[in-house]
N, C-alpha and C positions, 0 to 999 in steps of 0.2 A: 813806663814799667807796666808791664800786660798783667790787668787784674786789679789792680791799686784803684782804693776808692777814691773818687773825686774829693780834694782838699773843699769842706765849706768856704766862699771867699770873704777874706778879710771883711767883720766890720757886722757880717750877719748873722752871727753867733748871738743867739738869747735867750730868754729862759723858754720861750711857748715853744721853737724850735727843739730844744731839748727835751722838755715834756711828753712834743708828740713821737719825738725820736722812741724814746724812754717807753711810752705807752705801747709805739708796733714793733719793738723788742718784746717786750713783755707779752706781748698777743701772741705773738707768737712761739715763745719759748718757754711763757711763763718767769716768775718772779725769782725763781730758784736761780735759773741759768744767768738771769740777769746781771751784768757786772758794767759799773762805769768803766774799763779799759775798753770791754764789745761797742759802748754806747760810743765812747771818744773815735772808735774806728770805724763805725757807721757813719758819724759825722765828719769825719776826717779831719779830725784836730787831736791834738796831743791830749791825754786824760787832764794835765792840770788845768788846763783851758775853761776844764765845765765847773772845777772849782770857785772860779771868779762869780757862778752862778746860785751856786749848791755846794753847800757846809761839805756835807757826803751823802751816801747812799739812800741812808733814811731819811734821809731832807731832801731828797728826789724821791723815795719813793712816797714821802708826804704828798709833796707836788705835784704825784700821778695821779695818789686818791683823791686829791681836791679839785681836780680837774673834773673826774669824772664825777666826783659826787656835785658837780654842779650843776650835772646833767637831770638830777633826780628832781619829777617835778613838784610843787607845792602842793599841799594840802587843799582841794576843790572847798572855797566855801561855797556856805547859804547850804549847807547838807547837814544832813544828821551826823555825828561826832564816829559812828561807827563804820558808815561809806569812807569821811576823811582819813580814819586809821586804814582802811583794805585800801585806799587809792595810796597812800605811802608806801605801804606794804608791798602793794605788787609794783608800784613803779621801781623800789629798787631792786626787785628780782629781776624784772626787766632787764634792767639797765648791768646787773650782774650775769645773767644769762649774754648778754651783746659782749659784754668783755669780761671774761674769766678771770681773767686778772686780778679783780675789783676786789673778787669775794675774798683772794690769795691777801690782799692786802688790808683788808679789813680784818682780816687774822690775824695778820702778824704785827701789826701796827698799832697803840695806843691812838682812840679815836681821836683825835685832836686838828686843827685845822677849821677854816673857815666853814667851808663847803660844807662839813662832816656834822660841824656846830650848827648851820643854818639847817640842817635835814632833821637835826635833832631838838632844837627849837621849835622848827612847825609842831612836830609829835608832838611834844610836851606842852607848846601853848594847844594844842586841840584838848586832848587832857585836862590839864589846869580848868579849861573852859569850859569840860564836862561835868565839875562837879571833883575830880578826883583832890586830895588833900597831897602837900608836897610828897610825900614818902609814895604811898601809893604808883603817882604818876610818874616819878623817880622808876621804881619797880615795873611797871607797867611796859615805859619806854626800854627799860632793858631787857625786859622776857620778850618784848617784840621784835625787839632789834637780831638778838642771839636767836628766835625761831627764823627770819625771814637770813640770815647769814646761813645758819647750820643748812637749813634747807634748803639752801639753793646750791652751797656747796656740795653737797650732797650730790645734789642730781648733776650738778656741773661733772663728778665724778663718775658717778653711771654712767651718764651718755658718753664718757669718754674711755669706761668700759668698754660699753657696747660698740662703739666708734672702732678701736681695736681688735681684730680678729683671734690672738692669743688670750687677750683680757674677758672677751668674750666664751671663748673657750673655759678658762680657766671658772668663771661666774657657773658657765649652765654646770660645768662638772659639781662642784662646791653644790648648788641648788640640788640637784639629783642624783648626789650619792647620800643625799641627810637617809637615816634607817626610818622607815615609817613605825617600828617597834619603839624604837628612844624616844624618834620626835612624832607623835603620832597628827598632832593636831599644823604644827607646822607642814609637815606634807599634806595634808589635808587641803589646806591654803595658800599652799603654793602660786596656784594661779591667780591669786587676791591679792597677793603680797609682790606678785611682780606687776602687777598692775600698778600698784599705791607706790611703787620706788619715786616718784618723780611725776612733774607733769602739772599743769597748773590746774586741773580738776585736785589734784592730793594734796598743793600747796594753799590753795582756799577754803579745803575743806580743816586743815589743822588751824590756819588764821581764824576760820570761826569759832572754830571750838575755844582759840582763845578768848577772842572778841565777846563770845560767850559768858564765858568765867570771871572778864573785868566786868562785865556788864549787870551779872549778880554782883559781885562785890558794890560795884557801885552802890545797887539798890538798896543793898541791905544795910547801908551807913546810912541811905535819905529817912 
């Protein structure tokens, strides 16, 4: 039959095969598009097949985040506790920038999983080790986590603005019809504020800023 995907053969169906199926769907279509019937007909098995693997969807799409969050690397010791947070930091923007996906699913997903747990242990034991008290490091690891997510998703968006010729269009008109009467200060800085949308100059400079503000906190308990 001309055009019929090649049947997986018997016997080599499993879960990392599915995984990686799962993740260059998702790369490429994103998470939305995403449907185990697409996935069962890229691997050429019937959908209930991947059941024998995977509860359902969100227990695949567990199985993508934890994949990838394995990739995120450890906290550098023999450093100062504030290098260790910015090397967490930007390792998973990295690793969120490489597959868009990631951030899609870090959204939508309650963090849970090995992977997600072992990325969130390192943070919290560098913390802990800082001196910080549980709540604190509790707090700390969550405003970092929600800065280095929003923000990458963010720019994951822009660039995929910009990437688009209509999206593109659609942003400069939006930017340069604001009234310099209403918004006077915003047209003013126009050219500031498209610089800061993204970009890992803008993404390191808010990481310090927080880094900053745990950093007094800290001090002001010792």
């Amino acid at each position: 039959m001309t055009g019929a995907r090649p049947r997986t053969p018997r016997n080599t169906l499993n879960p990392e095969l599915i995984i990686q199926t799962a993740l260059d769907l998702m790369e490429a279509g994103g998470t939305a598009a995403f449907s185990l019937r697409g996935l069962a007909a890229e691997l050429g098995v019937g959908p209930m097949a991947l059941y024998t693997y995977f509860r359902n969807k969100d227990d695949l799409y567990d199985a993508v985040r934890d994949h990838l969050m394995a990739l995120v690397p450890p906290a550098p010791a023999d450093t100062p506790w504030p290098d260790q947070v910015r090397a967490v930091c930007r390792g998973l923007r990295r690793l969120m920038l490489q597959h868009p996906c990631l951030a899609q699913l870090l959204a939508r997903r309650p963090l849970s999983g090995h992977e997600t747990a072992r990325v969130a242990e390192g943070l919290l034991g560098v913390l802990r080790s800082a001196g910080f008290d549980a709540e604190t490091a509790a707090r700390t690891h969550t405003t970092l986590f929600t800065y280095v997510l929003g923000a990458t998703s963010w720019e994951i968006h822009m660039a995929a603005e910009r990437r688009d010729p209509e999206g593109a269009r659609r942003l400069w008109t939006a930017v340069h019809s604001l009234s310099p009467t209403e918004f006077p200060t915003v047209v003013e800085l126009l050219p500031e504020l498209t610089r800061t949308t993204g970009g890992e100059e803008q993404f390191d400079y808010g990481l310090d800023l927080l880094i900053a503000g745990v950093s007094a906190k800290l001090n002001s308990v010792d």
